[in-house]
C-alpha positions in Angstrom: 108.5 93.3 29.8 104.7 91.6 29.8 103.8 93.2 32.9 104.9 97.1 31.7 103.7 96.3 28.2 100.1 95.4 29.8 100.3 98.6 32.2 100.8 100.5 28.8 97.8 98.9 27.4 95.8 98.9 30.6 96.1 103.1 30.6 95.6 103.4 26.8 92.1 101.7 27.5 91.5 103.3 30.7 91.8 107.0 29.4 89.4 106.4 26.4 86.8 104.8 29.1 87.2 108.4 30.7 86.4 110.6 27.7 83.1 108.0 26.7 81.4 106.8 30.6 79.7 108.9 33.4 82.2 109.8 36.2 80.5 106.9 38.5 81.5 104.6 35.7 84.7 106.4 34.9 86.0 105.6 38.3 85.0 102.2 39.4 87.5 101.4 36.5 90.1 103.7 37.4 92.5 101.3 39.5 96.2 102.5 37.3 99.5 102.9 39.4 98.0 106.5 39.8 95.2 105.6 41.9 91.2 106.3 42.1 91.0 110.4 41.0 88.5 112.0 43.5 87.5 114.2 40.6 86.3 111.4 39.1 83.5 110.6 41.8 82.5 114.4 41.5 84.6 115.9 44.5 85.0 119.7 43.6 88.7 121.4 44.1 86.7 124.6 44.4 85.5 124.1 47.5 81.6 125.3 46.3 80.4 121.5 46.7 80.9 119.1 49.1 83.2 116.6 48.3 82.3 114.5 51.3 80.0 111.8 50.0 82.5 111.4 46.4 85.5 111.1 48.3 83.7 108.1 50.5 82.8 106.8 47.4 86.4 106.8 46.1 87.6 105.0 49.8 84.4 102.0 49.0 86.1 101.3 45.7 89.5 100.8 46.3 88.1 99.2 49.6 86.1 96.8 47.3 89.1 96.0 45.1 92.6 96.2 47.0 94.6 93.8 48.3 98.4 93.5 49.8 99.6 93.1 46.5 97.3 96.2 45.2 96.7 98.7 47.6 94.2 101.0 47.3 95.2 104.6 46.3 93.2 107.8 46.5 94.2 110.4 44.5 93.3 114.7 46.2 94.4 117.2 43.1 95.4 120.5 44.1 92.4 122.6 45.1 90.2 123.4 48.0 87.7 120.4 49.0 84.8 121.6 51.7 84.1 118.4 53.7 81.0 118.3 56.1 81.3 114.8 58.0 83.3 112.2 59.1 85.7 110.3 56.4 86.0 106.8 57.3 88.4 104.4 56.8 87.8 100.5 57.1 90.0 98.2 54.9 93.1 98.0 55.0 95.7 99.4 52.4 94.6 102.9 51.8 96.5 105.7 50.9 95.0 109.6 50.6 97.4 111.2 48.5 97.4 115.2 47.6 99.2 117.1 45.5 101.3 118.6 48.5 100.8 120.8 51.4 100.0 124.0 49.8 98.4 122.6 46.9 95.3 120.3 48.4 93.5 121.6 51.4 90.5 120.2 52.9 88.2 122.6 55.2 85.7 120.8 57.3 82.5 122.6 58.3 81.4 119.8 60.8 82.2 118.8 64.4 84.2 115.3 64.4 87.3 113.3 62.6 87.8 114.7 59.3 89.7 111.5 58.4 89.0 108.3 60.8 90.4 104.9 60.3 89.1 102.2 62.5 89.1 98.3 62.3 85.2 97.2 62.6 86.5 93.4 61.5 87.2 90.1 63.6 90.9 90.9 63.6 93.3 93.2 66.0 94.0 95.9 63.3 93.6 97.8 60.0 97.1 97.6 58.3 99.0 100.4 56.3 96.6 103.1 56.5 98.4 106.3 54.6 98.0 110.3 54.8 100.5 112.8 52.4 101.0 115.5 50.5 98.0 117.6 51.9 96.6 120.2 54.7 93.6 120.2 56.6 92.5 123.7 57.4 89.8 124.4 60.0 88.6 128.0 60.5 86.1 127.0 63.5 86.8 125.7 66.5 84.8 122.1 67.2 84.1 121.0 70.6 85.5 117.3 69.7 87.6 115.3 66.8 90.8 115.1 64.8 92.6 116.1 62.0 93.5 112.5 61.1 92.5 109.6 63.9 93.8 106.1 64.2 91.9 103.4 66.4 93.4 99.7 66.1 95.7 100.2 63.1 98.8 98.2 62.6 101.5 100.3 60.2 101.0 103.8 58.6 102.4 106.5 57.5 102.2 110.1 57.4 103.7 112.3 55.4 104.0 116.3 54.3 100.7 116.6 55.8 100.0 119.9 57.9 96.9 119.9 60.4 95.5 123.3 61.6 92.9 124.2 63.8 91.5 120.9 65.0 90.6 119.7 68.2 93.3 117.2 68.2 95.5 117.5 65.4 96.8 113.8 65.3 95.3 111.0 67.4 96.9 107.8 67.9 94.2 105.2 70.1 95.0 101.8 70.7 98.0 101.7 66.7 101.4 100.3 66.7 103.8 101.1 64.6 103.0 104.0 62.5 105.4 106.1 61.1 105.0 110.0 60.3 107.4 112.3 58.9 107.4 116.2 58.1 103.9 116.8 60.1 103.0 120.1 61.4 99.5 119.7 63.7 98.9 123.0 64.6 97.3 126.1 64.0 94.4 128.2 66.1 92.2 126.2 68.4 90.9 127.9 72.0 88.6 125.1 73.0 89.4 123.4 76.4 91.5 120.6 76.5 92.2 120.6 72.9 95.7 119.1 71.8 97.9 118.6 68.8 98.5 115.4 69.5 96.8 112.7 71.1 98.2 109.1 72.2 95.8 107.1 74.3 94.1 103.5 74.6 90.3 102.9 72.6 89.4 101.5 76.3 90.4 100.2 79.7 91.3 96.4 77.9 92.4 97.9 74.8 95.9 97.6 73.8 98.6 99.8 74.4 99.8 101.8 71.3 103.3 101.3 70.6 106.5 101.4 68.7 105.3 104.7 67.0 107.6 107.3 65.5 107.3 110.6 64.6 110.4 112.6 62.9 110.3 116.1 61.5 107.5 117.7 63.1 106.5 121.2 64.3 104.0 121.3 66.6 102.7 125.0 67.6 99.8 127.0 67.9 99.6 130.5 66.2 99.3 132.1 69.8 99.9 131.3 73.5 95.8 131.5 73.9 95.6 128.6 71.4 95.3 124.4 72.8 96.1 122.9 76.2 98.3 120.2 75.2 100.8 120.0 72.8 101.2 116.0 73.0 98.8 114.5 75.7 100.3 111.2 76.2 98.1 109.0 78.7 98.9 105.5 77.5 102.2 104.0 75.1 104.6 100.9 74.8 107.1 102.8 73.0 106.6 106.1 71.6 109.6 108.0 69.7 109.9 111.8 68.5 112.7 113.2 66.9 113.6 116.8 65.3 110.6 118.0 67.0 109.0 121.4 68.1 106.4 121.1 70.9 105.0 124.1 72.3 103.7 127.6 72.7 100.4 126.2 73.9 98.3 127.3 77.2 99.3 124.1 78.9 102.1 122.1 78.8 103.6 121.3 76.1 104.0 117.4 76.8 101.5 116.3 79.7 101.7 113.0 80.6 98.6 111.3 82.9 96.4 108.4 82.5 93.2 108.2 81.3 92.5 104.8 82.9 94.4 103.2 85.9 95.9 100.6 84.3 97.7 103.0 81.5 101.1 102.5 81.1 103.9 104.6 79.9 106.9 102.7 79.1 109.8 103.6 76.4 110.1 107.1 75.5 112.9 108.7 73.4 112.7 112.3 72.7 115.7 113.2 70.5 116.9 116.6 68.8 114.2 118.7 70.0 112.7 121.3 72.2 110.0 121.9 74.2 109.0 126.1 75.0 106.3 128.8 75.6 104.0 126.2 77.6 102.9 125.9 81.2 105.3 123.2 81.5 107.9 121.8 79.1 107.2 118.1 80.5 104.2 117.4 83.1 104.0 114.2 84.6 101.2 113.7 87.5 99.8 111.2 88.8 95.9 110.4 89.9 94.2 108.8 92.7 94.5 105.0 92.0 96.8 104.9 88.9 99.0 101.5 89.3 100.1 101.7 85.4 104.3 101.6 84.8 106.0 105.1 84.0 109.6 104.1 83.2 112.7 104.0 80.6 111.8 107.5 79.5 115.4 109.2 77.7 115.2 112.8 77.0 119.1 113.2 76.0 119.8 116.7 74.7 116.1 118.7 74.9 115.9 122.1 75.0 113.4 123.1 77.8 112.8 126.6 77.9 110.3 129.6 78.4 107.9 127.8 80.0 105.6 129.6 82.7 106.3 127.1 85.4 108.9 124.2 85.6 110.8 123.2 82.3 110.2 119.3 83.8 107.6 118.6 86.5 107.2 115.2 87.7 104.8 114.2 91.1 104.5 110.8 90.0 105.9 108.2 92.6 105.8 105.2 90.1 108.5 107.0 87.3 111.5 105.0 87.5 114.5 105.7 85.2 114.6 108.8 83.1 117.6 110.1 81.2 118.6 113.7 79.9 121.8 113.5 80.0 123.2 117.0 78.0 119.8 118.8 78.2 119.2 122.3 78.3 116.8 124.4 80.8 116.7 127.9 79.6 114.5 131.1 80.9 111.8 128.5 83.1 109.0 130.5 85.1 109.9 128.9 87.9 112.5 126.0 88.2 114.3 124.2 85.8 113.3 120.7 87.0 111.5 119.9 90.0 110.8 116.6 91.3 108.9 114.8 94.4 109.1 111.4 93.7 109.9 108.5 91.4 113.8 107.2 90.9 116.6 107.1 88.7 116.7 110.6 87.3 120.1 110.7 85.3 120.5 114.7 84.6 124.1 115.2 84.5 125.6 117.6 82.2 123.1 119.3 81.6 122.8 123.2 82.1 120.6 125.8 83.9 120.4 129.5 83.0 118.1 132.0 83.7 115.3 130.2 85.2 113.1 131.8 87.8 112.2 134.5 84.6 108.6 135.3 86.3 110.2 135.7 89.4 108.2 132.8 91.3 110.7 132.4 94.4 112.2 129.4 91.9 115.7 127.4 91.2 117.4 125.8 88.6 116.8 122.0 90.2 114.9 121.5 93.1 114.5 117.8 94.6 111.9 117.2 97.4 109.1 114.6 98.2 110.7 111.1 98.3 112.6 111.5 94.9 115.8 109.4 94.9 118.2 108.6 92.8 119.0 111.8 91.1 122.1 112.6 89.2 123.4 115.9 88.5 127.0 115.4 88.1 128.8 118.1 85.5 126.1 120.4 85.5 126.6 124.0 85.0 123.9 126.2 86.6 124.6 129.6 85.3 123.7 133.1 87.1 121.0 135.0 85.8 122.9 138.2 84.7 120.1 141.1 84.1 117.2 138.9 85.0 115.5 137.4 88.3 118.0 135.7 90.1 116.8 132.3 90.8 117.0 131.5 95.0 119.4 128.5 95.0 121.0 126.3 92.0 120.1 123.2 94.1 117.2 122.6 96.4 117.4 119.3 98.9 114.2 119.0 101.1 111.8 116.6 102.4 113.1 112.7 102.2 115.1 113.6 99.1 117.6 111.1 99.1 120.4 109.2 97.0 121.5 112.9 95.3 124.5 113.4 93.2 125.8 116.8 92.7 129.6 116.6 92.3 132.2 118.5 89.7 129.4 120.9 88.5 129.9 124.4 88.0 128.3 127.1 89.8 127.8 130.9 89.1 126.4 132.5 92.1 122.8 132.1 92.9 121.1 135.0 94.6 120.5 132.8 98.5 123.4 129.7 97.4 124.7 127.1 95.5 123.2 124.0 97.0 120.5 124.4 100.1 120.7 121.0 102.1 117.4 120.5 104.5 116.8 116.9 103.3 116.4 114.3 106.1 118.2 111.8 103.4 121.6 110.5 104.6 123.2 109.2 100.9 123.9 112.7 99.2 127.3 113.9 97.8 127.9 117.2 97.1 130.8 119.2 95.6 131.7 121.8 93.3 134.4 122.1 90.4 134.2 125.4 90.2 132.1 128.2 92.3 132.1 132.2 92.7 130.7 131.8 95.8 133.3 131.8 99.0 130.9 129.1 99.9 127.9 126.5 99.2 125.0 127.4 101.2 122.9 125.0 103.7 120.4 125.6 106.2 121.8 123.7 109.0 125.0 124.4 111.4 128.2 124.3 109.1 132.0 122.9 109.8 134.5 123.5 107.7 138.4 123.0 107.1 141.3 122.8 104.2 143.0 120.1 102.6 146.7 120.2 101.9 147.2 120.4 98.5 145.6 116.8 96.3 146.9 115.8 92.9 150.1 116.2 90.6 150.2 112.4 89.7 149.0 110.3 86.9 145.8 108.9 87.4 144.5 105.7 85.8 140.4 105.8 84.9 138.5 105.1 88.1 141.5 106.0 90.2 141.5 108.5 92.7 144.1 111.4 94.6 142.8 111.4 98.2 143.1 114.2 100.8 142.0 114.3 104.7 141.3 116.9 106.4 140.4 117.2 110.0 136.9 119.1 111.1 136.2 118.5 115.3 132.4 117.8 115.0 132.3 115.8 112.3 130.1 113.1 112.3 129.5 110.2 110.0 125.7 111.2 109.1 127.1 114.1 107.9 127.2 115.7 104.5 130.4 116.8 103.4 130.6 119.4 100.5 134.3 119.6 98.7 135.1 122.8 96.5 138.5 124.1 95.4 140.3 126.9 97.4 141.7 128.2 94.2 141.9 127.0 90.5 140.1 123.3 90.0 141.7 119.9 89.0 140.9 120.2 85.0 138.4 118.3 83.3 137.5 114.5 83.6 137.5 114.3 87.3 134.6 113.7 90.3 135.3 115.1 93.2 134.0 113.6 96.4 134.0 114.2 99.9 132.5 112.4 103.2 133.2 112.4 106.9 135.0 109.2 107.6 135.2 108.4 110.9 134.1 111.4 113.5 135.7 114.5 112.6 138.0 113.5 110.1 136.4 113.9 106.1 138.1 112.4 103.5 138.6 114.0 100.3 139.0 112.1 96.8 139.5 113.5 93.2 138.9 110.4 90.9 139.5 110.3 87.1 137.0 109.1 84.7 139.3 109.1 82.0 143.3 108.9 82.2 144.8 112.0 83.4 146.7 113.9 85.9 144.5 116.5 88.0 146.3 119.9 89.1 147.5 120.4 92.3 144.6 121.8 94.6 143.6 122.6 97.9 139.9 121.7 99.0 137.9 123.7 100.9 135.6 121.6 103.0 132.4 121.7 104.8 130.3 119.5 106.5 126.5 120.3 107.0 124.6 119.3 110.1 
């Protein structure tokens, strides 16, 4: 009861000092629960006068006076405020507040940050530096600088906040664990390289940003001639997005490369999203020298489509262990995914449809280089009814090795299922279902006809088993096992390899506890 009877008192005295001191004066005693009033430095919510050099002066105070305990607030009425430099941020504990989205706007006239909070002092960070309830509308296009730009801050938040027309809407450099929520960077920007977001180090022995989350945000240009990047990501220990729109820019729409040799990009999770109308849904590359980490990157249940290209491109031979288990490649330029190197690709379930749209010569998947590791198990790769047929659903060439394609669903691609010229030895291959009389390879096929595999009860992880045998059959073999009719339901992997020379076992294993139907196999070996 003391402490709200004194806050009574406190604004009692505080809003006769208004009505009898300059503004200068005015302000520098304006520290209430509702925060320094720019209006009461002399910004203009007109937008005829720069509010530049009063909103600074609003930042100093609160700079001069908070604490943990009494952080400084900056309080952005609605209106229009014309800024024409660089708004820094220093101390920690600083919050910009508007009056909401479409109420206060700021409009920059200069090249550079519009809002730029960086730690100058002896320690590793700023801490809880905080953006909301505002827009920042741009109506040139500046050859450098961000909407709102973070360098060595520790905790923040961003919220209801919409950037448009900026070099780079939002740039994270060398900040851990921020926190933004319903942001939309966006807007019209055609100058090269440009991006809506930015993640990156402040220097080659900077730290890595990390552990930063972003949940609720749209990211789009107004047109497909508008920013190359939707989220250039060069350099992150942990980096989250979820119920996310990244895209229709001229490049891709999440391009990942360093922009030092030692950048690492470690612990990814895209969530409850999609990626579209880019060059590339995801781009990963790598340049001459990089020896940075790319692993643990989990992309469960994207949305990939439209792009001009691949949905997901990766030539980076470091990338270790990515997941998109469930994911979605619609309508792709060109392929779905493809991939030359790196390991541990977990892409089962997923499904393919209508990729190849700009009629490249693409497929759905397409697996070459020295990629290993890949899973496509329970995939459906759909046919392309009314639009370019894509050549194959599955591509094997080069050293491609350690591939699993097995009880996935097949619709008829316009050359075959699955085209086998890799020189890699560990690959299983077979279909649950296909409207093709047969999965197509480039080498000499053998093939053959189980008797009939299933009927009993199967326990999870048991297996039905089926030989059949196929004269020149070898053991380095690949052996490709489809149904002759009907398939064995769901909940089963179906695999097939030559045994001993021409003799190719058959196996229909549950993963949960069932009873498969009673099926012949057709079965072919690929030389």
């Amino acid at each position: 009861m003391i402490r709200l009877c004194s806050a009574c008192s406190r604004l009692i005295l505080l809003t006769a000092l208004f009505f009898s001191t300059s503004p200068v004066a005015r302000a520098a005693d304006a520290s209430a629960a509702s925060g320094l009033n720019v209006l009461a430095f002399g910004a203009d919510p007109t937008g005829r006068i720069d509010s530049t050099s009063a909103i600074k002066q609003a930042i100093e105070s609160a700079c001069s006076r908070n604490s943990v305990e009494t952080p400084g607030i900056i309080s952005v009425p609605s209106g229009s405020y014309k800024i024409s430099g660089v708004i820094t941020i220093n101390c920690s504990n600083i919050t910009i507040t508007g009056a909401g989205k479409g109420n206060t706007t700021f409009f920059p006239t200069h090249a550079g940050d519009v809002f730029f909070a960086e730690n100058l002092g002896p320690g590793p960070h700023l801490y809880s530096i905080n953006f909301r309830d505002f827009q920042i509308y741009r109506t040139d296009n500046p050859p450098s600088g961000s909407g709102i730009h973070y360098r060595k801050v520790a905790g923040g938040t961003i919220d209801h906040v919409a950037v448009v027309g900026e070099f780079s809407g939002i740039e994270i450099e060398s900040s851990i664990s921020l926190f933004f929520s319903d942001i939309d960077p966006g807007g019209d920007n055609t100058t090269p390289l440009s991006r809506l977001w930015w993640v990156h180090r402040a220097g080659p022995n900077e730290e890595n940003p990390s552990e930063n989350f972003i949940v609720n945000s749209n990211s789009r240009a107004l047109h497909r001639g508008s920013y190359t990047y939707g989220l250039l990501l060069q350099d992150t220990d942990g980096f989250n997005m979820a119920n996310y729109h990244l895209g229709f820019t001229k490049g891709p729409a999440l391009e990942i490369k360093a922009q030092y040799p030692t950048d690492i990009v470690v612990g990814l999770t895209f969530s409850n999203g999609g990626f579209d109308e880019a060059q590339y849904c995801i781009h990963s590359t790598r340049a001459p020298g990089d020896t940075g980490a790319r692993e643990a990157w989990n992309f469960n249940g994207v949305l990939c489509e439209l792009s001009d290209l691949d949905g997901f491109h990766n030539d980076d031979p470091r990338l270790i262990n990515v997941t998109a288990v469930g994911s979605a490649f619609f309508l792709n330029g060109r392929h779905g995914v493809n991939l030359s190197a790196g390991s541990g690709f977990k892409l089962g379930q997923s499904i393919f449809n209508a990729n190849n749209r700009e009629n490249r010569g693409g497929s759905h998947v397409v697996l070459s280089g020295t990629v290993t590791d890949v899973n496509l198990d329970g995939c459906s790769f759909v046919r392309n009814n009314g639009r370019n047929p894509v050549d194959y659903d599955v591509i094997l060439a080069d050293q491609a090795d350690q591939i699993s394609v097995q009880t996935s669903k097949h619709a008829g691609a316009a050359k075959g299922d699955i085209d086998n010229r890799t020189g890699g030895r560990h690959i299983a291959l077979s279909a649950l279902y296909s409207e093709r009389a047969e999965n197509a390879g480039t080498g000499k096929s053998l093939a053959g006809t189980t008797l009939p595999i299933g009927g009993s009860h199967l326990a999870p992880g048991s297996c039905a088993s089926g030989a059949v045998a196929i004269p020149g059959a070898r053991t380095d073999m690949t052996a490709i096992a489809s149904p002759a009719a009907g398939d064995a339901g769901d909940g089963f992997q179906i695999r097939a390899f030559v045994s001993e020379p021409g003799m190719v076992i058959v196996k229909v294993c549950a993963l949960t506890e069932a009873i498969p139907a009673t099926v012949r196999y057709n079965v072919r070996v690929l030389e």
